[in-house]
N, C-alpha and C positions, 0 to 999 in steps of 0.2 A: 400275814405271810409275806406283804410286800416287803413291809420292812426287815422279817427277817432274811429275805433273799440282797437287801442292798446292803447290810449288815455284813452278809457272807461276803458278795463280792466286793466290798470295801476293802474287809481281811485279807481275803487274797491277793487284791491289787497290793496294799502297802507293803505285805510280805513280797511280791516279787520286785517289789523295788529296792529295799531291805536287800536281799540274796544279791542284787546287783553290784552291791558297793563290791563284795569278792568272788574275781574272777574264777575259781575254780568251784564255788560251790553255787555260782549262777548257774555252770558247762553241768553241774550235777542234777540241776533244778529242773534243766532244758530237757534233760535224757529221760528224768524220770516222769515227767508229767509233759508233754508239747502241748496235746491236743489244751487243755485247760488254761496256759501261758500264750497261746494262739486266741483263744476266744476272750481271754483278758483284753488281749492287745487290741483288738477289733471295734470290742464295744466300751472298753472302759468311759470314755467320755461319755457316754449314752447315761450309764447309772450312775457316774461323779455327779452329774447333771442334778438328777433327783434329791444327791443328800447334799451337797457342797456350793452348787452353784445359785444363783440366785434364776426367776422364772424369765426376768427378763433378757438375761443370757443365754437361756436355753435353746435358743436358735443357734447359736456360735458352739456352744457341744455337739451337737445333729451333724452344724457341717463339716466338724472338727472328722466326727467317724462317718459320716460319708465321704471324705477324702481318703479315710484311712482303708473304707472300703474299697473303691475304687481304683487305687494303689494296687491293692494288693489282688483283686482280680484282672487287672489288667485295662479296666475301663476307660481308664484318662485317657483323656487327649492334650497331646500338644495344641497349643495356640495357635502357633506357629506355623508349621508342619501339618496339622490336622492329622496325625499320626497318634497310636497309642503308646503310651508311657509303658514300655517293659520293665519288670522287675530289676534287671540285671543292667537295662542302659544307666549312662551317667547321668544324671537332671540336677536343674537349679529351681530355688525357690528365690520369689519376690518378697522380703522380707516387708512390702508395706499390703499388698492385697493377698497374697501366700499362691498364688499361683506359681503352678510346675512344670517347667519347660525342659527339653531336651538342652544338653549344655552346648552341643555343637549348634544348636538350631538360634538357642541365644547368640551364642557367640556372633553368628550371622547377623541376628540383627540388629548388634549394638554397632557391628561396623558398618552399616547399611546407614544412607542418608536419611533413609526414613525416620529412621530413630532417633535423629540427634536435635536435640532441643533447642527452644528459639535461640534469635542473636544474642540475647542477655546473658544466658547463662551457659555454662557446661555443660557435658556429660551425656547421656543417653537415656531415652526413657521407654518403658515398661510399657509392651504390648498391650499388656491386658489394664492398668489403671494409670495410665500416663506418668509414674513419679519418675523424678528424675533422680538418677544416680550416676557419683562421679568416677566410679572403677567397673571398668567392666569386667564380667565373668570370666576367669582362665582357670577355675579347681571346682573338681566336684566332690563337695565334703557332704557330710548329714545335714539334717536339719539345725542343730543346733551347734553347726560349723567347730566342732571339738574336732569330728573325725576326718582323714581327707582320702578321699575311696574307700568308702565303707565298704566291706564285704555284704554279699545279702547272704540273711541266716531265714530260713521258711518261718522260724518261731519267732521273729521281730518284724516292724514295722519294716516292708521296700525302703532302702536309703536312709535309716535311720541306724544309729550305731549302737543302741541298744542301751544307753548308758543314762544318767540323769540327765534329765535338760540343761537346767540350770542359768535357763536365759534371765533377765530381766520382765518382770510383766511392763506392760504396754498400760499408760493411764496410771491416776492416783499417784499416792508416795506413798507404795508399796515398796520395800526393800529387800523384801523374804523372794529369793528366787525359786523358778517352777521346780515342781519337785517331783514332777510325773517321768517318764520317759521320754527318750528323745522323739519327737512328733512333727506333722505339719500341719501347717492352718498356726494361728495364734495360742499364744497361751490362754490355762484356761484361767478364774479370778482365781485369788490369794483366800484359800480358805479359812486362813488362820486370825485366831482373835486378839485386840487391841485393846485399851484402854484410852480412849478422847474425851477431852473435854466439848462443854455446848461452849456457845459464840460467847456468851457473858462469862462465863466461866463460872455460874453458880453449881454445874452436875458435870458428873466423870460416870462413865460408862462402856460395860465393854460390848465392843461391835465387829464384824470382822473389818480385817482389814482391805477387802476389796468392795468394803462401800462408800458410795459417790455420795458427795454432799454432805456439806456440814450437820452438825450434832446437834436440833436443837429442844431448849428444854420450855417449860411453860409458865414461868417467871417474866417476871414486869423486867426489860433491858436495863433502866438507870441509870444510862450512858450521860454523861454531858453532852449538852447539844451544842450545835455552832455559835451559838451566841456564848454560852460559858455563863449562862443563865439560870438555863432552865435545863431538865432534864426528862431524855426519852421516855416518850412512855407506850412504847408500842413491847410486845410479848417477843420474848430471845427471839434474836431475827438473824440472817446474815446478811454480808454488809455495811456498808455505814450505816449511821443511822440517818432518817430524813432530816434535811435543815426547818428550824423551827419554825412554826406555823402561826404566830401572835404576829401580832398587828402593832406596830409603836409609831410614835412621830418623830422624827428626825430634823433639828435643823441645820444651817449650814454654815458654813463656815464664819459668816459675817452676822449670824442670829437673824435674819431679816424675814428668810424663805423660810417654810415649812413643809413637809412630805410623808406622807401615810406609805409605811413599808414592811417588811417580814421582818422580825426580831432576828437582826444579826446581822443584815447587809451594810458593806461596808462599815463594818465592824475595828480593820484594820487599820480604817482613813480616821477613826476619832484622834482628835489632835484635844479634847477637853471642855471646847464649845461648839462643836459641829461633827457633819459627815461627809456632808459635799459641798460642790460651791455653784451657784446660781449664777455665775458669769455675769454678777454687777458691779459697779464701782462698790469696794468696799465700804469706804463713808465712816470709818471709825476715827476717832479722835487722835491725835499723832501725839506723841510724847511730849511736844511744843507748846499744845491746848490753846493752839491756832489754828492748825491747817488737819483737813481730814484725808484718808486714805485716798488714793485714785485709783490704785490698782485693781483689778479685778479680783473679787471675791477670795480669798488664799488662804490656805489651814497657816498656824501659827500669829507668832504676833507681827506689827506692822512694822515696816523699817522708820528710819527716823525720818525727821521731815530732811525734803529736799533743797530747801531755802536756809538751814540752819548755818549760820556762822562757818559753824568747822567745816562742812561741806563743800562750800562755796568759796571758792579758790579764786578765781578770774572773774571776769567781767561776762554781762549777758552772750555775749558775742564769743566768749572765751579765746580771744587773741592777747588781751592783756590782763596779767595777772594783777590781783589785788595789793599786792605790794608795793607797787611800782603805784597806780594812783594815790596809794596813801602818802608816798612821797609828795606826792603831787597837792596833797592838799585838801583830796577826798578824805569824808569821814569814817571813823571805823566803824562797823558793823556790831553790835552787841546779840541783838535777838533775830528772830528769821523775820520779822518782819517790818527790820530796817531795808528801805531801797537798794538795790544790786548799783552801783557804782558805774556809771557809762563812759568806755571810753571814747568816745565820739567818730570811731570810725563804722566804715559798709561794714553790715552784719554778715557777707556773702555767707549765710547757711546755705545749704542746698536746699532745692525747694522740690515738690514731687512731679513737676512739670519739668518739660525738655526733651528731647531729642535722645535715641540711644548712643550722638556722637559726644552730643553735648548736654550740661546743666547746670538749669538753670540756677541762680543764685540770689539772694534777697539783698536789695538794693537799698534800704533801711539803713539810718544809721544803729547802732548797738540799741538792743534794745530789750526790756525783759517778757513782752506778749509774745503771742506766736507772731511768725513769718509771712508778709505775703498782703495782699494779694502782688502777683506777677503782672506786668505790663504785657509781654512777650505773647509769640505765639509758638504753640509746637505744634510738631504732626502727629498723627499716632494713628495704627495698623488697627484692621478692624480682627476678630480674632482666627479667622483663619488665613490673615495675612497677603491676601488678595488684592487688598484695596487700603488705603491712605487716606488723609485728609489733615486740613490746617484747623486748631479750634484754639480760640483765647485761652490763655494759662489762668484767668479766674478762673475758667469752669474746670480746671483738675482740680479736686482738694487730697484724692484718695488714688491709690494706685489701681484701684476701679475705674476711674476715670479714664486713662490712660490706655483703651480698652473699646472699642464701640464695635456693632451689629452690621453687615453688609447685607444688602441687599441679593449677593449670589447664593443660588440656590446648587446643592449638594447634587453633583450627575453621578455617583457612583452608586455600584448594587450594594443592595442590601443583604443584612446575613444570608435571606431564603435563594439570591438570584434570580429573581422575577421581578423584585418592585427596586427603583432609584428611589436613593435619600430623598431628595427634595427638600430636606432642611436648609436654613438662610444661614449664612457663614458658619457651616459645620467644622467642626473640629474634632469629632469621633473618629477614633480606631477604626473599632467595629461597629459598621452601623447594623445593628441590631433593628429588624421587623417589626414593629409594633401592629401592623393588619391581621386578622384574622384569615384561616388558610381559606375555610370554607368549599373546599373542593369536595365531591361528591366521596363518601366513602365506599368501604369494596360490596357494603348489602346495598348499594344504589339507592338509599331512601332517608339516609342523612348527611350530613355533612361535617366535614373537619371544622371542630370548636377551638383547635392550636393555633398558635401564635403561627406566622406563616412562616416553612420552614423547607429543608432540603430533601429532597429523597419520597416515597413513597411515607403515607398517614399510615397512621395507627390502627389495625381494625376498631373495628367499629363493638364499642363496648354494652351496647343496648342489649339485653337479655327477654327474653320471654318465658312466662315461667307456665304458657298455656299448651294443650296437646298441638302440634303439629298434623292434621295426616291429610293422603290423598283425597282426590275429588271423591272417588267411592267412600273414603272410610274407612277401607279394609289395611290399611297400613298407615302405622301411627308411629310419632318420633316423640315422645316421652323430653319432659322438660328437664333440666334448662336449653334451651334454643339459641343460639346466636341471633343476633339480627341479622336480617339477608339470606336466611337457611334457606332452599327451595325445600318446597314440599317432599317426602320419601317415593322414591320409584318404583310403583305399584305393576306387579306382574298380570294383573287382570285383565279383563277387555274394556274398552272404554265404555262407560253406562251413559253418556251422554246422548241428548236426540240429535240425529243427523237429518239432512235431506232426504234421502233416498232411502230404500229399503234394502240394499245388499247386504252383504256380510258384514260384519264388523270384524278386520285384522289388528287394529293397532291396541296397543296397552292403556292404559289410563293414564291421565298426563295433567300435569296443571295448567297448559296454555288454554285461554281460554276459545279459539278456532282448532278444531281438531285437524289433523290432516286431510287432505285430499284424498275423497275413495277412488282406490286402484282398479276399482270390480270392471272384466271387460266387457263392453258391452256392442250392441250393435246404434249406430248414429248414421241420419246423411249427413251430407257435403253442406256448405252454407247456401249453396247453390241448388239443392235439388237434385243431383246430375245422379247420384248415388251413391248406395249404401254400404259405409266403411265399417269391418267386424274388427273387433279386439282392439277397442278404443277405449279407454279409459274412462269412465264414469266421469270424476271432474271436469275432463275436457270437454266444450261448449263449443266453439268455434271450428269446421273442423274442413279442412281445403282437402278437395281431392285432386290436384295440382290439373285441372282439365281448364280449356275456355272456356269462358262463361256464354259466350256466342248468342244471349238474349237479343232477342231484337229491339233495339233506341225507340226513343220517341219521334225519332225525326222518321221514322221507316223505311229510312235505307240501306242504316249499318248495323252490325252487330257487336257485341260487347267484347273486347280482345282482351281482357283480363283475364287473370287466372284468379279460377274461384272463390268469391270475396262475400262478404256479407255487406248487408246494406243496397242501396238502390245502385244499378250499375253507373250509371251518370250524375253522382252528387256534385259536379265541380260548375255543371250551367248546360250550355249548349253544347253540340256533337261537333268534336274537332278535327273527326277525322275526313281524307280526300273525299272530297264528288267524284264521283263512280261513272256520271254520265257519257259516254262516249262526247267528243268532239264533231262540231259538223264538217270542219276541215279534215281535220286528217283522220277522225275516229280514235285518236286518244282518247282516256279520260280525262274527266276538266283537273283533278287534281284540286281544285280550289276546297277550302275548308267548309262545311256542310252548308248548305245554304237552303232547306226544302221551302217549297210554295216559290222560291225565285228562280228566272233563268241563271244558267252558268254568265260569270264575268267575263268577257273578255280578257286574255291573255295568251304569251308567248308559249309555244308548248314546251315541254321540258322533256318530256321522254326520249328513251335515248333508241336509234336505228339501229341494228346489224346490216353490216357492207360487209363484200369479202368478193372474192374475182372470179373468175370463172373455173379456175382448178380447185377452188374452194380452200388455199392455204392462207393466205393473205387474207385477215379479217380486221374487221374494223368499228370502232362504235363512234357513232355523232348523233347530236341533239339533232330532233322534230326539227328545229327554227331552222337550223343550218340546211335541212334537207331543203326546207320550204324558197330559201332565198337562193338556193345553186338552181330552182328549177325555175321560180320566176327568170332569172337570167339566161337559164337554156331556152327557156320558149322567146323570147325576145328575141332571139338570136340567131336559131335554128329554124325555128315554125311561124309562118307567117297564113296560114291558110287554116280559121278556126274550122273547119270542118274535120282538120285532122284531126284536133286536139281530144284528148282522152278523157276522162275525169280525173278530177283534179287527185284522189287517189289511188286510184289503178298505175296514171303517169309518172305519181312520185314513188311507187315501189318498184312501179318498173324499169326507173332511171338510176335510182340508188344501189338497184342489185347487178345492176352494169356497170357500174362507175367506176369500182375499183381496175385495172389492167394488172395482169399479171406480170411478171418481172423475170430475169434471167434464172433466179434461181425454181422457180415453178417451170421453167423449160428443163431445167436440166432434172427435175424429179422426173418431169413426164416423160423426157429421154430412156430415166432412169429403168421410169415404169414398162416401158414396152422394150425395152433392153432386157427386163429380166421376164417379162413374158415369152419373148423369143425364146426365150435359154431355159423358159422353162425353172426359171429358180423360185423358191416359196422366199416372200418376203418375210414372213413372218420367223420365221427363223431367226434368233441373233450366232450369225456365224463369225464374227469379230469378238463376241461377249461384249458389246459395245454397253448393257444394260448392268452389267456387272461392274465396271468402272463407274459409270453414272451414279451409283448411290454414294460412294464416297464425293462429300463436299470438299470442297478446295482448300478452306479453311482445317478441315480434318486431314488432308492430305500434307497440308504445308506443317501442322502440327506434328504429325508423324515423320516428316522428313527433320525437324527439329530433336523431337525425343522420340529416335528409333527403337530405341529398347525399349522402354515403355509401354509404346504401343502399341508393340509386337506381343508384349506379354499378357497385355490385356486381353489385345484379340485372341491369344490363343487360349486364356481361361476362360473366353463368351462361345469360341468353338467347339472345348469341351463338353462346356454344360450345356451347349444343342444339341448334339451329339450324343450326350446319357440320355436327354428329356425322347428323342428320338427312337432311341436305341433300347431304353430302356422299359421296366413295367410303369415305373410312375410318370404319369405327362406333364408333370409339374414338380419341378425344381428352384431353388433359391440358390442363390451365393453372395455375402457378406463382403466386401473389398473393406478396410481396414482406412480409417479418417485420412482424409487429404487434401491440397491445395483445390483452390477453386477450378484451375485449368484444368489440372487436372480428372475436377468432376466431370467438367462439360464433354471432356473427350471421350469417358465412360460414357455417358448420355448420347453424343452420336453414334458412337459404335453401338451400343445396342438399338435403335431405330434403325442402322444398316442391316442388322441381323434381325432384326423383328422381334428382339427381346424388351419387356419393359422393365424401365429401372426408378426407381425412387431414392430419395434422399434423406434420412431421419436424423434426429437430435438436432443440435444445434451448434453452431461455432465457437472453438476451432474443431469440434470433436462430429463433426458433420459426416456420416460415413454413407454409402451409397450399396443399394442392394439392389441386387437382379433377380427376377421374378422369370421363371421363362416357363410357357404352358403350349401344349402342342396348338399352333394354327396356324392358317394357309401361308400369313405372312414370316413364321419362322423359319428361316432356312439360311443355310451359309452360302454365301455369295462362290462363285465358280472360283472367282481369283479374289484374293488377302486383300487388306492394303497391305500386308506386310511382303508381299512378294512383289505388288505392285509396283512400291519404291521401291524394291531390291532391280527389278526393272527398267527401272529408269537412271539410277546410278548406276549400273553396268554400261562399261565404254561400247559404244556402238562402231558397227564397219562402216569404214570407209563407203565413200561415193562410189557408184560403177564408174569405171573409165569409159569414155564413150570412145566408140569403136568407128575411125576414119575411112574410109573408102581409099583400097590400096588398086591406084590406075597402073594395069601391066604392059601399054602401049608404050612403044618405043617414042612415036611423035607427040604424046601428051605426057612423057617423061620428062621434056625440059620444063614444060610449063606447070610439073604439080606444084613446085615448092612457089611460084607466083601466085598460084590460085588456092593454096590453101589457105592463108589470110583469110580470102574473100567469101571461102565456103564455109556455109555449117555444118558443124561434127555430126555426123550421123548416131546418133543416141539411141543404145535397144532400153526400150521401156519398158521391156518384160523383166528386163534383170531388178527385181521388186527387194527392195531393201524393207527389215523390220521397223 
């Protein structure tokens, strides 16, 4: 039945593609069947799938018609946008991942910097799978860009033009294009069949043409192999075939050396008696069958000798040619191994010693050995050029020579940046790290085995392939493990034994100390003194901030600590004052604890109260001081011991007299029985004299500075007295907004004049100050402002009263006023009372 149903809708499909080629008998096809050209369209990929496609493409059909599903109910989403894809809007597809976007939404983002791809190259890339392309989006055509605004028909694919595809397939060298309808998502494979041959080409068979990978058959290959030997013998393969696998000897150029190697290396280097060359003197016999090779090792044959007749032109020295001596009388040369001819001058070859200015030259006359030894000396640089030196020119023979080792050691970092070279006359680029990193890695229990290097290690590649699980058990982490994994996080209670028997709150845990139990409980003080509730189990130690007021060992003081554990005097002896009274004065001694001994002798130090007899004028002075004014009064004053007193009766009695009162204690007492007369209550402040008093001078000079300020302060501190007062709530806040430091301070006095407290929170520059204001005795607004206060004090004040003269109406003390008024004083009313 299966097959007859994919049968059928095979039929159907081909036939509506078929009808498509003409336009009027498709518009006939559509009218008379929708519903059945609707369900083609939908799932066709679905059942191609089963009879055409191969199984491991069957995933790429699925998503082919779940696009087309999706499309067509509405589903999609833009990428972009996160909007659904309408039938009717315009969309693009990404021709490399098939994603479908709205065309306006693209267009957005190809002009958007986001999208535009690195410095290397051009163009703009693709939301949803990065490729990059170099034309952006400006037409909204179908899928298989034939049409450009397709119309939507309900019986075709959303956005698709209803026509063949006819794109290219994707992969292979398929050539046959798609033959379905127009679609989205990729094409599906090439279902059509082919004729290929296998790799050797011994079988021909037909395959479709959308399969991957060569043909192959099960025949021996035959191939020649790389040597041109021997031949393959592995089963039709694709590929080359393997280089041959025998084993031959090889020798070298010069026959000397021999080497065991795979049949066919350096194959192309045989010259007819070798393969390679062993880098020695040749050694073969030279055409002369005299002189042998010198050259190192070389394919072909050997050049002629170097000493032969024809070759040899000039003299060893090659300054004078051979012709010119023969003139002379030298003999001629027949075979090479007649003598070179001397002409007896300096051979100056250059020699490998000397200087980079200068060089050296061979002082010899003509001669046919080598050059040398040099008398001379040169210098030469050690190889990082640091350093110099003088050494005889025998010891150069080689331009190694030429060349020697300092003693300086390399100060720059090494590739990692942590370790210096330290190498002796370095001459490296990069100095590359040879240490080991060794630094702990991220599971804390191994260490870095890399070369030492830059940047954070590598995690740590240790695996465990055993259960992981918590202390209970009850949760397990299933292998493989990283190294360093902690144990999994167990919701349980912890099963561990504790101290105590309360509750247990906390969860299971791999530390091996569990936490501290929180249970409250009841505890004393470390002292005894008493018992503090809703203390915390843990807690051991527990101060109840009281004295500890034990009584010492010495049994006279007691313990002024606040409550401690431990013995109250662990430091030695008691160091606090003797308590004793004095026999002098009845001080105490003051001296540091001294029991089973008298008090020491010493000056007394405590301090007296003086003050005078209206009791305003007070005063403090030391014991000693009282003690030496009164030895000197009794010497002075008293000479008849019968009167004298004891010695402290005398001295309280002297000292509470001593001070005299002074003009201004007259003028209070004046004060005082002036307003008793009159009857006025002192108590009174009838000036507000108390209401100026709180403002500080410093606050007041500020406020005469920035008047506006803080005027506007005070009047926002007098508000919020005034609601906290006035109001149901007794407590109010108000925020003032970050400011300069004087600023703060002035806040802060003004509210201590008004009895508000103020604090200051954050930190600088963003430090801002808050007013706290709760009803009590000391909240209140002062009688008079500062801000009216100075407005008081800058208003111009009146003039002085004019004092008022005595006008004399006598005829006979008429000539003589204007004489005597010089000499008189103005008569001044002193009731005329100015503010």
């Amino acid at each position: 039945k299966a097959t007859t149903a994919e049968s059928r809708v095979e039929e159907r499909w081909r036939s509506r593609a078929t009808d498509r080629t003409g336009e009027a008998h498709g518009a006939s096809q559509k009218q008379r069947n929708p519903d059945r050209c609707s369900m083609i369209v939908l799932y066709f990929s679905v059942f191609l799938g089963y009879k055409f496609f191969f199984l491991t493409h069957s995933t790429l059909c699925v998503c082919v018609g779940c696009l087309i599903e999706q499309l067509t109910e509405e589903k999609y989403e833009c990428m972009v946008c996160c909007e659904v894809i309408r039938v009717m809007a315009p969309v693009w597809s990404c021709q490399s991942c098939f994603h479908v976007f709205h065309l306006n939404c693209i267009k957005k983002w190809a002009r958007s910097p986001a999208s535009q791809a690195d410095g290397t190259t051009e163009g703009w890339r693709c939301p949803a799978c990065q490729h990059v392309a170099l034309k952006a989006p400006n037409a909204y055509s179908c899928f298989c860009g034939k049409v450009t605004n397709p119309e939507f028909q309900r019986t075709e694919i959303p956005h698709s033009c209803g026509d063949m595809c006819g794109k290219k397939r994707s992969g292979g060298e398929c050539n046959h294009p798609c033959n379905i309808l127009c679609h989205p998502g990729p094409c599906p494979q090439c279902p059509a069949f082919i004729t290929k041959s296998c790799i050797c080409g011994r079988m021909r068979k037909q395959v479709r043409c959308s399969q991957a990978g060569p043909l192959l058959c099960e025949d021996v290959c035959g191939a020649l192999l790389n040597c041109s030997e021997h031949f393959c013998a592995q089963v039709c393969h694709s590929g080359p075939c393997q280089p041959c696998q025998l084993r031959v000897q090889q020798a070298c150029f010069c026959g000397v050396t021999f080497r065991e190697v795979a049949c066919g290396t350096d194959r192309e280097k045989f010259d007819g008696s070798g393969y390679f060359t062993c880098c020695k003197p040749c050694g073969k016999m030279l055409d002369c069958q005299s002189h042998r090779c010198q050259q190192l090792c070389h394919p072909g044959q050997c050049q002629s000798c170097p000493l032969s007749p024809k070759l040899v032109r000039s003299c060893s020295c090659g300054q004078t040619p051979l012709s010119k001596l023969l003139e002379l009388g030298y003999p001629e040369r027949k075979t090479c191994t007649d003598p070179i001819p001397s002409c007896g001058k300096t051979c100056n070859k250059p020699l490998p010693c000397g200087d980079g200015d200068s060089v050296h030259l061979c002082e010899k006359l003509c001669h046919e050995d080598s050059c040398g030894p040099c008398s001379l000396t040169s210098s030469i640089k050690c190889r990082c050029g640091s350093n110099s030196k003088e050494v005889p020119c025998a010891a150069i023979q080689t331009e190694q020579d030429m060349v020697f080792t300092c003693e300086k050691r390399c100060s720059k970092k090494r590739s990692c940046g942590r370790h210096k070279c330290g190498e002796l006359c370095c001459v490296d680029v990069e100095h590359k790290c040879s240490m080991i990193c060794g630094y702990k890695l991220n599971c804390g229990l191994h260490r870095c085995q890399d070369l030492c290097h830059r940047g954070n290690c590598q995690p740590c590649w240790q695996t465990s392939f055993d259960e992981l699980a918590c202390y209970c058990g009850e949760t397990v982490l299933f292998p493989p493990i990283p190294c360093g994994t902690r144990p999994p996080e167990c919701k349980n209670l912890c099963t561990r034994s504790h101290d105590c028997d309360h509750p247990v709150f906390h969860s299971c845990h791999s530390e091996e100390r569990c936490p501290p139990c929180t249970y409250l409980t009841k505890k004393w003080c470390m002292g005894n003194h008493e018992q503090r509730s809703n203390i915390p189990c843990h807690l051991q130690d527990i101060s109840c901030g009281l004295v500890c007021d034990k009584l010492l060992p010495c049994g006279s003081h007691h313990c002024k600590k606040i409550c401690h554990r431990g013995e109250c005097q662990a430091e030695g002896e008691c160091k606090q004052p003797c308590t004793h009274p004095r026999a002098s004065c009845g001080h105490p001694c003051a001296a540091p604890c001294h029991p089973g001994t008298p008090c020491p002798p010493s000056i007394c130090s405590a301090k007296m109260a003086l003050q005078c007899d209206c009791g305003r004028k007070k005063e403090t002075v030391p014991c000693a001081d009282a003690a030496s004014s009164y030895q000197r009064l009794k010497h002075a004053t008293l000479s008849d011991n019968a009167l004298l007193l004891k010695w402290s009766n005398l001295c309280i009695w002297l000292f509470s007299h001593r001070l005299e009162c002074d003009q201004e204690c007259a003028t209070l007492e004046r004060n005082r029985r002036l307003a008793e007369a009159l009857q006025i209550d002192q108590s009174v402040d009838t000036f507000n004299k108390s209401a100026t008093s709180k403002y500080s001078d410093s606050l007041k000079e500020d406020a005469r500075k920035d008047f506006k300020f803080v005027s506007e302060i005070e009047e926002e501190i007098k508000n919020l007295v005034e609601l906290a007062n006035k109001g149901k709530q007794p407590k109010r806040s108000h925020c003032f907004p970050p400011m300069k430091r004087e600023h703060r301070r002035i806040i802060h006095e003004l509210a201590e004049a008004y009895g508000v407290e103020s604090v200051s929170y954050d930190s600088e520059p963003k430090l801002n100050t808050i007013l706290f204001v709760s009803i009590k005795a000391s909240t209140m607004c002062p009688n008079t402002s500062l801000a009216a206060l100075i407005e008081r004090e800058t208003v111009s004040r009146a003039p002085p009263p004019i004092a008022h003269i005595k006008q004399h109406t006598s005829k006979a003390d008429n000539s003589n006023a204007w004489m005597n008024q010089s000499k008189e004083e103005p008569s001044i009313d002193y009731f005329d009372v100015q503010d």
